[in-house]
ZAMI-308281 format. One record per atom (N, C-alpha, C, CB): residue number from 1; residue in one letter; atom name; x, y, z. Coordinates in Angstrom, 2 decimals, decimal comma, always signed. Glycine has a CB too. Layout:
! ZAMI-308281
<atom NUM; a; CA; <X; Y; Z>>
...
END
This chain:
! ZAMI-308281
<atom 1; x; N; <-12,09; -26,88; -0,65>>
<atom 1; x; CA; <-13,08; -27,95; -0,61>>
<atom 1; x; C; <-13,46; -28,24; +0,84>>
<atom 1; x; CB; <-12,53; -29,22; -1,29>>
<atom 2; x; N; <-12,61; -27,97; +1,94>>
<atom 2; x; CA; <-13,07; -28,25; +3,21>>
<atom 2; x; C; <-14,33; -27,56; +3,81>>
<atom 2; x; CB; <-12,06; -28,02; +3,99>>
<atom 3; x; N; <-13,91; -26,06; +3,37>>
<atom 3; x; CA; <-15,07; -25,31; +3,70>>
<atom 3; x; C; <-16,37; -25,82; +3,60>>
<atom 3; x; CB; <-15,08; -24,28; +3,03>>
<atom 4; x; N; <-16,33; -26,36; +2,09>>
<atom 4; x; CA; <-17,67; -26,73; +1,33>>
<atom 4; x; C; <-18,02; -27,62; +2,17>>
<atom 4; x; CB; <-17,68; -27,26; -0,19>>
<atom 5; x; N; <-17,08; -28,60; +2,44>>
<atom 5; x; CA; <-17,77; -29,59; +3,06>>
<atom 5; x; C; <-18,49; -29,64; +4,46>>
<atom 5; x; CB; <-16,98; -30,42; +3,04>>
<atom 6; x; N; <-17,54; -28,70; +4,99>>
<atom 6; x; CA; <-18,10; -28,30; +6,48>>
<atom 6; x; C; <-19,43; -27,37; +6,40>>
<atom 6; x; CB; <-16,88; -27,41; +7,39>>
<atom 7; x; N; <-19,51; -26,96; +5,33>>
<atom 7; x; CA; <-20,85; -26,36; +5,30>>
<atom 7; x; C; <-21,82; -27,12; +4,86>>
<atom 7; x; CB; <-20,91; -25,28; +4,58>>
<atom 8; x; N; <-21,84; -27,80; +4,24>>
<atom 8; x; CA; <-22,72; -28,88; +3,83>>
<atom 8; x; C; <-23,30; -29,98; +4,96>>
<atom 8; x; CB; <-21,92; -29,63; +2,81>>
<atom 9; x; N; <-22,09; -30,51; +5,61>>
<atom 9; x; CA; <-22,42; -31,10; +7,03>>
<atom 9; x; C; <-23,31; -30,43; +7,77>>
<atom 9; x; CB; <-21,31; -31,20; +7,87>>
<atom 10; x; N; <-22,67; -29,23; +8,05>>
<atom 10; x; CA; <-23,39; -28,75; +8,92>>
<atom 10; x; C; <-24,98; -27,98; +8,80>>
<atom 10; x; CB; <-22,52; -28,04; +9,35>>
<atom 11; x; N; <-25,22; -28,15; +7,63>>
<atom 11; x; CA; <-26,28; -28,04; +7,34>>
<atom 11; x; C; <-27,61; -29,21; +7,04>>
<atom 11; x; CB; <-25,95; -27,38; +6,53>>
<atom 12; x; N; <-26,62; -30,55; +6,87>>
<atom 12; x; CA; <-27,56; -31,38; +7,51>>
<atom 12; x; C; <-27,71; -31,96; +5,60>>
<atom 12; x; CB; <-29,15; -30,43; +8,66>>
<atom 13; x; N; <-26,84; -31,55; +4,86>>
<atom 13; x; CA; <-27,31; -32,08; +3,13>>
<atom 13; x; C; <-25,90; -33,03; +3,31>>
<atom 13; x; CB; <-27,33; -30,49; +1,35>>
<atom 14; x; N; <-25,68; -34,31; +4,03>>
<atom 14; x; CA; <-24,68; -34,57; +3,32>>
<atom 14; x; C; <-25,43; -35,83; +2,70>>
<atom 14; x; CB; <-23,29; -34,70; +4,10>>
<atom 15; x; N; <-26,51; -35,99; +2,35>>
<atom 15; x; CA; <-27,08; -36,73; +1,58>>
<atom 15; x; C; <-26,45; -36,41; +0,14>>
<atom 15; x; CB; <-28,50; -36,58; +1,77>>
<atom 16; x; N; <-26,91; -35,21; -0,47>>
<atom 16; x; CA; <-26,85; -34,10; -1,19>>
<atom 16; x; C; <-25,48; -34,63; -1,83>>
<atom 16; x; CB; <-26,93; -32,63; -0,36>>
<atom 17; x; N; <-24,62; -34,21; -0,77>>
<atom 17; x; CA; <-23,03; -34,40; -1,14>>
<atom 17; x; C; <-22,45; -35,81; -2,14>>
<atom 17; x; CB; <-22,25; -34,54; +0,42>>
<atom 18; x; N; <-22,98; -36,77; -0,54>>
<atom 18; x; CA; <-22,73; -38,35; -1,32>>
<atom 18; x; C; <-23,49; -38,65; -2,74>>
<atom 18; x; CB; <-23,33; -39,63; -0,26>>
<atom 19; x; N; <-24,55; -37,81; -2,87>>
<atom 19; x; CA; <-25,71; -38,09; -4,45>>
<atom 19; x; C; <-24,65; -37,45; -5,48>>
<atom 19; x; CB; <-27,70; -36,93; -4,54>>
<atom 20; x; N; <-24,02; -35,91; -5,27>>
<atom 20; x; CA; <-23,24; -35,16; -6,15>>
<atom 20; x; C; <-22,04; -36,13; -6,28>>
<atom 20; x; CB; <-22,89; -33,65; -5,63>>
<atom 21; x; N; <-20,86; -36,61; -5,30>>
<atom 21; x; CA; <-20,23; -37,32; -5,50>>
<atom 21; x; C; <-20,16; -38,58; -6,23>>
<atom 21; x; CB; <-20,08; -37,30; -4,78>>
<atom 22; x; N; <-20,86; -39,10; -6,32>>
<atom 22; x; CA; <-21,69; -40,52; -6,87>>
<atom 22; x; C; <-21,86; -39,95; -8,25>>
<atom 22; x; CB; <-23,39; -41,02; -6,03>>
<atom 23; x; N; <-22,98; -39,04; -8,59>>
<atom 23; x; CA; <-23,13; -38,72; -10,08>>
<atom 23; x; C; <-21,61; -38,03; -10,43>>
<atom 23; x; CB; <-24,57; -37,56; -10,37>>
<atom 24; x; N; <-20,98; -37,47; -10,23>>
<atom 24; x; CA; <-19,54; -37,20; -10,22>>
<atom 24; x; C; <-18,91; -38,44; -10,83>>
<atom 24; x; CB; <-18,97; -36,90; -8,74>>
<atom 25; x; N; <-18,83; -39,12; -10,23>>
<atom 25; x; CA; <-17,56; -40,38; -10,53>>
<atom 25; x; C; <-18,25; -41,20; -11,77>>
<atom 25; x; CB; <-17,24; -41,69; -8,91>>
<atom 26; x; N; <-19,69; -40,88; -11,22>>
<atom 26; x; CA; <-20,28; -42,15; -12,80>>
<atom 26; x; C; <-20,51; -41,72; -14,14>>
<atom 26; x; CB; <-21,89; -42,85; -12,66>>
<atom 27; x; N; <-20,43; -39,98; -14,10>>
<atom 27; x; CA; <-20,51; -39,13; -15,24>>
<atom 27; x; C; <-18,75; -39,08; -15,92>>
<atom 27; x; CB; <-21,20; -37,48; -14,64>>
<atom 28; x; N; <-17,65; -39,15; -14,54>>
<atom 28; x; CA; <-16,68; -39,44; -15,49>>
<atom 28; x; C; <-15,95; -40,55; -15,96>>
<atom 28; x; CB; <-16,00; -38,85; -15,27>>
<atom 29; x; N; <-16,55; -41,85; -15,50>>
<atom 29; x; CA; <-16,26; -42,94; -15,57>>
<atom 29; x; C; <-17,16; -43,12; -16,78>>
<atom 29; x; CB; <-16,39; -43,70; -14,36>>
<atom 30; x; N; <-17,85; -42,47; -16,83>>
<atom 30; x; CA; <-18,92; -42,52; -18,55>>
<atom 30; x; C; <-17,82; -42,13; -19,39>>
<atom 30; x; CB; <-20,55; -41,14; -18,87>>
<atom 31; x; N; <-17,34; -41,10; -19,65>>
<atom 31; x; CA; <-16,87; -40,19; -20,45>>
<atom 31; x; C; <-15,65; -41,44; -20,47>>
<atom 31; x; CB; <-16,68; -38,44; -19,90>>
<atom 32; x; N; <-14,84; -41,69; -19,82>>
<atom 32; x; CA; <-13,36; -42,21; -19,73>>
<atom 32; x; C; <-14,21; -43,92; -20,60>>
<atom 32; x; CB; <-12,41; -42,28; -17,49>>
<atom 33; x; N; <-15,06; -44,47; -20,56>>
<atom 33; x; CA; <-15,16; -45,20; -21,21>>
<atom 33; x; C; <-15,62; -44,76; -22,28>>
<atom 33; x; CB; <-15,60; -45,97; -20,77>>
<atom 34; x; N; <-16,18; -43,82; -22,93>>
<atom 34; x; CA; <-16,40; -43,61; -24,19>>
<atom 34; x; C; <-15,40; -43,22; -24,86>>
<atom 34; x; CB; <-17,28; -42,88; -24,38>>
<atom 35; x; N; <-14,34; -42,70; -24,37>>
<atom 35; x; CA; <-12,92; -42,41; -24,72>>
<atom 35; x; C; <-12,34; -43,62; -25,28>>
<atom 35; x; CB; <-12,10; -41,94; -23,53>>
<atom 36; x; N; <-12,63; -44,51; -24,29>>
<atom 36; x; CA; <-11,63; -46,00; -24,37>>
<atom 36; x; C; <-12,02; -46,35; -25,46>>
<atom 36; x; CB; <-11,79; -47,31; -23,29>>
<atom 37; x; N; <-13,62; -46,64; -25,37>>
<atom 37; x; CA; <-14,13; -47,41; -26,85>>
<atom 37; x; C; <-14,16; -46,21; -28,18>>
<atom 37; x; CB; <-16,04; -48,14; -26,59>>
<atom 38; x; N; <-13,98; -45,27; -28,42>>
<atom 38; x; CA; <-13,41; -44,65; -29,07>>
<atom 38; x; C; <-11,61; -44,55; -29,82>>
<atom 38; x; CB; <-13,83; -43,92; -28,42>>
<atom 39; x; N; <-11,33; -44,86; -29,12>>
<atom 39; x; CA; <-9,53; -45,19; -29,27>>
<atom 39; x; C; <-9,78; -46,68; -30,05>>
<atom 39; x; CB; <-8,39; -45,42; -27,33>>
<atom 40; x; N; <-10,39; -47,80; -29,23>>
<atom 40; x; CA; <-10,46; -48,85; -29,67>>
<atom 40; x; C; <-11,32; -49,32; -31,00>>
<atom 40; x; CB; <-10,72; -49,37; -28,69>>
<atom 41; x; N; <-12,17; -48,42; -31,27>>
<atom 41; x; CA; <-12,38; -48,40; -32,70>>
<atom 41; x; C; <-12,33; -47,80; -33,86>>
<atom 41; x; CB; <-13,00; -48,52; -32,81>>
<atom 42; x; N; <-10,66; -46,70; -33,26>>
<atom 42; x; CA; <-10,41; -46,48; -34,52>>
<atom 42; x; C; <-8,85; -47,10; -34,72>>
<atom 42; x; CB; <-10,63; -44,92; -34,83>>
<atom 43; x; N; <-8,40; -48,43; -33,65>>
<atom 43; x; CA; <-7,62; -49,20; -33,62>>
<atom 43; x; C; <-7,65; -50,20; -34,88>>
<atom 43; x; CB; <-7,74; -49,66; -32,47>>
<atom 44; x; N; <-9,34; -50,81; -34,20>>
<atom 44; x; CA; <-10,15; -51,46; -35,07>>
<atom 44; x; C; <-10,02; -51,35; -36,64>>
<atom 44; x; CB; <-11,34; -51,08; -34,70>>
<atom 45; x; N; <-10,28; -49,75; -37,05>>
<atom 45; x; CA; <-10,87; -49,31; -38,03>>
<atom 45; x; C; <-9,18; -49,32; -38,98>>
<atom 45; x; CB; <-11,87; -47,78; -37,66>>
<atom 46; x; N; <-8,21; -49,15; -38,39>>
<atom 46; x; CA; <-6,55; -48,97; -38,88>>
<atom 46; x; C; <-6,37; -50,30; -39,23>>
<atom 46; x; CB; <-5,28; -48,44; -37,66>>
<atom 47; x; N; <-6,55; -51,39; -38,22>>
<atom 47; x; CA; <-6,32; -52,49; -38,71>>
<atom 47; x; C; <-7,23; -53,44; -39,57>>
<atom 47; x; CB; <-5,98; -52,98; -37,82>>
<atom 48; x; N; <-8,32; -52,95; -40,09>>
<atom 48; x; CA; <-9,22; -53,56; -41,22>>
<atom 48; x; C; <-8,69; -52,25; -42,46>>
<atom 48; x; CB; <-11,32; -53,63; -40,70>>
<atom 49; x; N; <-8,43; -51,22; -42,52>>
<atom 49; x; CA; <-7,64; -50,86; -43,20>>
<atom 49; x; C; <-6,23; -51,01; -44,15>>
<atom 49; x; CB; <-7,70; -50,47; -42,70>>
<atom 50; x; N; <-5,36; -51,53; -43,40>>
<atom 50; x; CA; <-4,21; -52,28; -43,35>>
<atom 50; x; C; <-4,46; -53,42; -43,77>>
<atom 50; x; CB; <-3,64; -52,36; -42,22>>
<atom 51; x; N; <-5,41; -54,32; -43,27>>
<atom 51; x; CA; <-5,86; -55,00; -44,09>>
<atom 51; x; C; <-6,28; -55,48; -45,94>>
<atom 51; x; CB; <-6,39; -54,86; -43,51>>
<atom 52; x; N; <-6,80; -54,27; -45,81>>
<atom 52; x; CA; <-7,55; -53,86; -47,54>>
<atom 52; x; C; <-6,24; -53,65; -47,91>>
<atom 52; x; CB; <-8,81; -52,26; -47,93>>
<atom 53; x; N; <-5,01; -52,81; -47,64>>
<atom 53; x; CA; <-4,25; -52,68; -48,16>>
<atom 53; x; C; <-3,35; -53,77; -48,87>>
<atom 53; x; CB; <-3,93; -52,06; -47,53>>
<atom 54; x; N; <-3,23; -54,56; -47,55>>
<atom 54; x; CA; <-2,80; -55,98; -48,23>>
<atom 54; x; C; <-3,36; -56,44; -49,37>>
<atom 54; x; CB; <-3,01; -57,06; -47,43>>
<atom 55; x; N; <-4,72; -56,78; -49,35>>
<atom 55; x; CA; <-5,49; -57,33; -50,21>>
<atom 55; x; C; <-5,41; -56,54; -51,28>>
<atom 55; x; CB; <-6,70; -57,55; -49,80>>
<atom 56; x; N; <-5,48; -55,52; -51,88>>
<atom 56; x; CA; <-4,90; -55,11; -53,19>>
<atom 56; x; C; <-3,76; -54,75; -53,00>>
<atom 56; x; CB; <-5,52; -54,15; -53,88>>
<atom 57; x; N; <-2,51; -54,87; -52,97>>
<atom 57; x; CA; <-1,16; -55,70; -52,94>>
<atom 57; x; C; <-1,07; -56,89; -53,49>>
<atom 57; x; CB; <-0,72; -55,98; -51,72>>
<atom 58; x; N; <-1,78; -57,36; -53,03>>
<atom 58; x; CA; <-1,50; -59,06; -53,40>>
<atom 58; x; C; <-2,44; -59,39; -54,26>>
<atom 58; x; CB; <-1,61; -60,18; -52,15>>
<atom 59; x; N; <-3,54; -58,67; -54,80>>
<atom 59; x; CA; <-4,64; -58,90; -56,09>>
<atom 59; x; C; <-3,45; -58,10; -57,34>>
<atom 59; x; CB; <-6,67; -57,75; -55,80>>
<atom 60; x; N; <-3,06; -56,97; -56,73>>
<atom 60; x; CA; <-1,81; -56,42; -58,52>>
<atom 60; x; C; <-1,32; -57,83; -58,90>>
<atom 60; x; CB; <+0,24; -55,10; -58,16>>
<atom 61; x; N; <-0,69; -58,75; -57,57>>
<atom 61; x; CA; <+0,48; -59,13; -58,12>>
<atom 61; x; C; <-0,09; -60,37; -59,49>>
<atom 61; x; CB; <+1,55; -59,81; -56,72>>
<atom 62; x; N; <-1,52; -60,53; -59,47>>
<atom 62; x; CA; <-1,87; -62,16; -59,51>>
<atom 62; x; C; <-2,07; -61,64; -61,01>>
<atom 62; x; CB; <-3,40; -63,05; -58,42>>
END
């Protein structure tokens, strides 16, 4: 990675660099939150599940 970078400097793109870096971090900071809210709604989805379960449980008994 040093190379790259020293070539990039020295060519005068480290505009270039900081733009790639930037879309870098916000493309995986995308992904890592769609992950999150993914996990979290099928947390969601287990515990309205679990739910229903109760509820016919406790409708046999009546």
């Amino acid at each position: 990675m040093d190379n790259l970078t020293t070539t990039i400097i020295e060519r005068g793109d480290l505009a270039h660099l900081t733009l790639f870096l930037w879309a870098s971090g916000s493309s995986a900071l995308l992904v890592w939150s769609l992950k999150e809210l993914a996990r979290a709604n099928q947390h969601f989805n287990d515990f309205v599940r679990e739910i229903a379960a109760l509820n016919r449980l406790f409708r046999k008994e009546d």
